[in-house]
C-alpha positions, 0 to 999 in steps of 0.5 A: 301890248305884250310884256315880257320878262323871263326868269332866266336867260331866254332866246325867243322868236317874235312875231309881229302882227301889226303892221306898226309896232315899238319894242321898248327895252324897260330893264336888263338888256336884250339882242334883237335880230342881231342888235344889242340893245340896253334899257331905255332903248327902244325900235320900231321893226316895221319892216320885220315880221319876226324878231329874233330875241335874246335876253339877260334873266333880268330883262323886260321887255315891252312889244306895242302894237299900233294901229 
């Protein structure tokens, strides 16, 4: 599990290890590989190996890897 919450406006490329894996938007909002997404949503990018992340200075953001 990777949490990550920037101190200011951020743009980062992502990349997803497992072959499973949940992106849960805890706080602020973020844009994932083009998607706007809100607190409280979440995605399960199984078929993406990367992700194109863009966040607001508050966001928080947690990657969960599965088995």
């Amino acid at each position: 599990m990777y949490d990550w919450r920037p101190h200011a406006p951020a743009q980062q490329t992502v990349a997803i290890r497992a072959p499973q894996a949940w992106l849960q938007v805890t706080r602020g909002s973020a844009r994932v590989n083009g998607l706007e997404q809100t607190a409280g949503d979440g995605l399960a990018p199984c078929t993406e190996p990367h992700l194109q992340v863009e966040v607001d200075a508050a966001a928080e953001l947690l990657l969960i890897e599965l088995p």
